[in-house]
N, C-alpha and C positions, 0 to 999 in steps of 0.2 A: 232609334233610327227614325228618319222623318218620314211620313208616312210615303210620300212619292218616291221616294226610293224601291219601299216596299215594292208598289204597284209596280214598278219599271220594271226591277227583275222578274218580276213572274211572267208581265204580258211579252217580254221577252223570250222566257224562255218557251212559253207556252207555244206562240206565236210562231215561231220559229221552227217548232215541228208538229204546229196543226195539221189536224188528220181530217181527210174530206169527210164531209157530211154523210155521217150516217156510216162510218169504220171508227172501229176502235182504236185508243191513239197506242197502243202496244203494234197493230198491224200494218205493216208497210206492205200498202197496196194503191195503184192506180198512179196516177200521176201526183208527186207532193214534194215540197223543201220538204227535206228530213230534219237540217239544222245549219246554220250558221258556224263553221269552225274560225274562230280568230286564234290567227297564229302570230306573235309579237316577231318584227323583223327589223331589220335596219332602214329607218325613216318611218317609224310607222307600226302598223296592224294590217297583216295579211287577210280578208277574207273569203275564207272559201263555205261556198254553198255544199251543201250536198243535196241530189237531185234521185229522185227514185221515180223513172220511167215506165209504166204500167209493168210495173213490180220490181225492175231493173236499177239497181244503184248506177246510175252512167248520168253524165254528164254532155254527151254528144248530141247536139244539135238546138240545144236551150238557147236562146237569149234569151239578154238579162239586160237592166237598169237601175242602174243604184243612184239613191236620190236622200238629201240630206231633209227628217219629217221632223216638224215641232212635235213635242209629245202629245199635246191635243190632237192631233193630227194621226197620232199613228196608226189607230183601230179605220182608215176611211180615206189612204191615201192612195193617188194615183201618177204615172208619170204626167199625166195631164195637168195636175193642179203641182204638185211637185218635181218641177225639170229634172232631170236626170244629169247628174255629175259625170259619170262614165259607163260605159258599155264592155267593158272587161270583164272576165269570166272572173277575174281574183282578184279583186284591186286593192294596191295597200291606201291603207286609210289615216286620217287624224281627226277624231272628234272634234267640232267647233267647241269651242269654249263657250257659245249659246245654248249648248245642251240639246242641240236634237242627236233623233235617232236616225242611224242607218237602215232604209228602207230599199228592200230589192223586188222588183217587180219579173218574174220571170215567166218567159212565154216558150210552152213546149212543142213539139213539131205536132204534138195532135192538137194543138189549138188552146187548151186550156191554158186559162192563166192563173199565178199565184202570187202570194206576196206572203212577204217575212218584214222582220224587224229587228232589231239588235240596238240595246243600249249601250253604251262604251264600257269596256272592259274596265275593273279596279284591280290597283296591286301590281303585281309581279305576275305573270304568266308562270302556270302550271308547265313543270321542266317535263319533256317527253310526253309521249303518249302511253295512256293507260292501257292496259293489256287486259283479257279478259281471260279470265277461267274457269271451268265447270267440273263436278262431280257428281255423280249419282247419286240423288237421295233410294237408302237402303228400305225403308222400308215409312212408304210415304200412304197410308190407306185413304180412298176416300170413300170407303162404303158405307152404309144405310144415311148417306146425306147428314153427316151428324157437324155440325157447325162447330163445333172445338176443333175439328182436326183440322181447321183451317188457319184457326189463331195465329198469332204471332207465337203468344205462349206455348203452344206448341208446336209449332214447325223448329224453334230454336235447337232445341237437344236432339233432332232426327238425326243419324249417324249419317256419314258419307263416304264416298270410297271414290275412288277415279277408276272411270269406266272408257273403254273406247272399242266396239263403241258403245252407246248406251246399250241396256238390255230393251230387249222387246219392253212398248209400254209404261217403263221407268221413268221417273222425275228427275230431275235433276237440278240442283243448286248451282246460280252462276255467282262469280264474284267479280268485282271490278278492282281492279289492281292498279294506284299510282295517285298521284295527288291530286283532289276533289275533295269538293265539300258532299256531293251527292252525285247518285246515278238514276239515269233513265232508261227504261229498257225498254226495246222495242226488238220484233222480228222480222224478216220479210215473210209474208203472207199471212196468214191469220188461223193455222191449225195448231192448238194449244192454248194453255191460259199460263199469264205470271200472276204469283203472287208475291208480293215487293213484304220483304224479311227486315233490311237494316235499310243505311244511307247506300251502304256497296254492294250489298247481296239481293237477291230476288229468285225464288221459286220457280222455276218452271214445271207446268207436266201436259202432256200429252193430251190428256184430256178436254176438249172442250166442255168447259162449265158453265153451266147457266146458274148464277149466283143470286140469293136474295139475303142482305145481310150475313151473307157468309155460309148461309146455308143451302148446300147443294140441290136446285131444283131440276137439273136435266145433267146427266154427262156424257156426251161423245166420242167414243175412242177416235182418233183419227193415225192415220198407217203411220207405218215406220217410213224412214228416209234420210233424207239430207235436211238440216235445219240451220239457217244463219241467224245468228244475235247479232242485236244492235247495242252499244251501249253509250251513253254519252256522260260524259265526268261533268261536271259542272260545279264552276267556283269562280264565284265573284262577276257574273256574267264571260267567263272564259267558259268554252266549250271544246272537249275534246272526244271525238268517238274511235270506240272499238270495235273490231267484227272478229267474231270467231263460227266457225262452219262447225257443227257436232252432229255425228250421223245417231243413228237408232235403228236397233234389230239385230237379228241375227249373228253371232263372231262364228270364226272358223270357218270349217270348210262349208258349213251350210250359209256364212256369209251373201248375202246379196249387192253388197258395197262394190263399186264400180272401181278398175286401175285410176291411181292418181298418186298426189302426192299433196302433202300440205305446205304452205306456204304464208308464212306469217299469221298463221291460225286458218287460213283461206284454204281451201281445199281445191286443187286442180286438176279434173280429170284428165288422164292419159291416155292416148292410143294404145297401150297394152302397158304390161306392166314395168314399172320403174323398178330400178337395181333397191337391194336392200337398202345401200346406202355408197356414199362416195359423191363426186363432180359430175355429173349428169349436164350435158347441153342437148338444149329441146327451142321447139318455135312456137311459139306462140300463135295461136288462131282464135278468132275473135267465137263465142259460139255463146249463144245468148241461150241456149238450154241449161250451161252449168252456171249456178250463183256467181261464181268467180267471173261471169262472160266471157272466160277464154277454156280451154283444152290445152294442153302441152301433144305436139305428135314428133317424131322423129327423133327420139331419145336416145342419145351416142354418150357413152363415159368419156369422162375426158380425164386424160391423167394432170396432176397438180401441175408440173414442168410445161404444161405445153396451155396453160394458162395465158392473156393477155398479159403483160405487166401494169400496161396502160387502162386498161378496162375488163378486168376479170371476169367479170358478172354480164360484160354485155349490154350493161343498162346506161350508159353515161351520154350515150347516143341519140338516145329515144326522144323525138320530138314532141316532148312534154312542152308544160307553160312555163313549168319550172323547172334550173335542172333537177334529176334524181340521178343519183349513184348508188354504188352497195347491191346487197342481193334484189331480185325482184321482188316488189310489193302491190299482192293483188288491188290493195287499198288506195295505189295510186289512182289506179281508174274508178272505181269506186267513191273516194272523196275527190273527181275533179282535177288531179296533178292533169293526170292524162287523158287523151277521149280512147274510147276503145281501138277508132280506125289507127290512131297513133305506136300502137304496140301490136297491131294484129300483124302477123307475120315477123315481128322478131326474134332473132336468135337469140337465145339465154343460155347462162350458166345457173345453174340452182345445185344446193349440195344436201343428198336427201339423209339424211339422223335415222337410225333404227327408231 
């Protein structure tokens, strides 16, 4: 492979979910592009940014500038020296046949600004989005600071189980599911540490670890709670990411897990509790304390007959950039489909699974 190739894909991808100065790049926090999603569409390449707002995956109130950079150019480019092509939040795109890269300059309501990069996608676009999912590592030690237990070699054979939710303090193994050459992982906030297993799996534990060569120099418990994964498939400069919400602590009745329900892996708190399972219509409210940034309140069964024919789910409505149909997906407002003002008070249909 020629070596600029090399360089392109990496400063891409790196690029693209640069972590501000002085956060580690597993931690989404503060203001940052998370990444670059290209979606193949008709006439083109869809892209959509993903924006994480002092801690907040949303897209509400960013502009942005996308500007076509020579590749000497792209570690030092500004709207200033490189005019801006368009000012759409998603714009479909066609690489020049000169080879530059796609360059987005984005400015958030707190002032800060950022920039990303994206070389053109090769190949065939990866069909669907990858799904993510986690089990419990059974018995993951990390006492007297002993550097083997960190290895590759052995974290491999640690057994697993599916837990939900975790147990107090427990680790747990994520996997990334669907077609990728490799995964990145990231969280929002920064309590816990990965340790990256294969191309699709990665470690996670609870712990924060202060690491020297592997070997344990400080570890932190940090609580139990609600935790969201990031993941991002990547292949061939195609980028696609996953989110799944996994709580921790207590089950049963000594439970401390809040009413809600999940959704697309996304966890939705509710104003009290949702039916075991069935067609449930609920409103949506924008509420930037749950990861999700919304709450579900007013939660009415709905029996199947008395369904829309024309819009069942409630979603076909919603003045997204694009449309969305089908069940609701927290991830619209999250990757950018939607801004939050745009779904904050909609009526939905969701159907909740034991």
């Amino acid at each position: 492979m020629p070596k600029l190739a090399i360089v392109a894909t990496c400063f891409c991808l790196l690029l693209a979910c640069q972590a501000p100065f002085g956060t580690d790049r597993h931690d989404l926090q503060h203001d940052r592009i998370v990444t670059l999603e290209a979606v193949s569409v008709e006439g083109g390449v869809r892209v959509w940014p993903w924006f994480l707002q002092d801690g907040l995956l949303m897209a509400d109130g960013v502009q942005v500038q996308w500007s076509w950079v020579p590749v000497d150019d792209a570690s030092s480019f500004s709207p200033a020296s490189h005019p801006p092509f368009s000012e759409a939040l998603a714009p479909v795109v066609s690489w020049p046949s000169s080879g530059e890269w796609l360059g987005l300059t984005a400015d958030f309501p707190s002032g800060t600004r950022r920039f990303a990069v994206l070389a053109s996608p090769t190949g065939a676009a990866p069909a669907g989005r990858p799904t993510l999912e986690v089990e419990q590592i059974l018995d993951f030690g990390l006492q007297d600071g002993d550097p083997d237990t960190l290895t590759i070699e052995a974290r491999l054979p640690l057994a697993t189980a599916p837990r939900s939710p975790l147990t107090s303090g427990a680790s747990a193994r994520l996997t990334l599911q669907g077609t990728f050459d490799r995964a990145r992982w990231m969280q929002l906030g920064d309590e816990g540490t990965f340790l990256e297993l294969t191309t699709s799996t990665s470690d996670w534990t609870p712990w924060q670890l202060h690491l020297d060569d592997l070997e344990v120099e400080e570890a932190e418990p940090t609580p139990d709670g609600l935790r969201t994964f990031v993941a991002l498939g990547l292949t061939r400069g195609w980028v696609r990411p996953a989110l799944l919400d996994v709580f921790s602590g207590p089950s049963g009745e000594s439970s401390p897990l809040p009413h809600g329900l999940f959704l697309s892996g996304r966890f939705l708190p509710t104003d009290g509790p949702p039916p075991a399972d069935g067609l449930v219509a609920l409103t949506l409210l924008a509420d930037t304390s749950s990861n999700a940034l919304l709450r579900g309140t007013d939660l009415q069964p709905v029996p199947a007959d008395e369904l829309d024919e024309d819009d069942p789910w409630g979603t076909e409505a919603l003045p997204c950039r694009t449309p969305v149909s089908g069940p609701f997906d927290p991830t619209w407002v999250s990757g950018s489909r939607c801004d939050l003002a745009a779904v904050d008070g909609a009526r939905i249909v969701v159907e909740v699974t034991p």
